[in-house]
N, C-alpha and C positions, 0 to 999 in steps of 0.2 A: 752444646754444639756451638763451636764459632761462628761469627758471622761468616770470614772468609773461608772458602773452599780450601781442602789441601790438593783434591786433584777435579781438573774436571774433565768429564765422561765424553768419548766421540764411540760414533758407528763409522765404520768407513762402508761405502758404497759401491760398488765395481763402478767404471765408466768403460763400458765399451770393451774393443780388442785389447786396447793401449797398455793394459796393463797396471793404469794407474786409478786410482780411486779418490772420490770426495768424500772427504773430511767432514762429517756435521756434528756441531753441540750436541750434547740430547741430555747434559746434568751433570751434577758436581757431586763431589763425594766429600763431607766434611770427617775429621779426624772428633772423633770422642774420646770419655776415658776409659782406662784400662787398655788406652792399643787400639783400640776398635774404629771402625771406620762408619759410617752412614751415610748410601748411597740414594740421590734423593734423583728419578731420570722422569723425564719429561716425555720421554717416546722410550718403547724397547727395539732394536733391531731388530729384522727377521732372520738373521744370523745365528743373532745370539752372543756375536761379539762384541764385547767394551771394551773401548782402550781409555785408562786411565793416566792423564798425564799433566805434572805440575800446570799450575795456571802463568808462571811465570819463565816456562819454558820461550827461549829464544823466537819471534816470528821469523825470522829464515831455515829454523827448522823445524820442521813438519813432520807428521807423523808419518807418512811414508817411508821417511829418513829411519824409523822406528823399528815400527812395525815388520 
């Protein structure tokens, strides 16, 4: 397992009416061999949903942009 993440792991949060959600860390997922991935999370949503997304994606856009 690499040191660097190849993605790492958010929950999004509902806020409110607005429609829009926070974004939290909650863990990376490193690339292994054979293809495989290993997801290593620090909290699980109460969702149930992951979004896994490059660590060197753009900071102006967000995963709402995404999602």
């Amino acid at each position: 397992m690499a040191n660097t993440p190849s993605f790492i792991a958010y929950s999004a949060v509902p806020q409110g009416d607005s429609g829009k959600s926070r974004w939290r860390e909650i863990g990376a997922a490193f690339a292994g061999q054979k293809g495989t991935l290993t997801v290593l999370l620090d909290a699980v949503p109460l969702s149930g949903k992951i979004v896994l997304l490059p660590p060197d994606m753009p900071k102006e856009q967000t995963p709402d942009d995404i999602a």
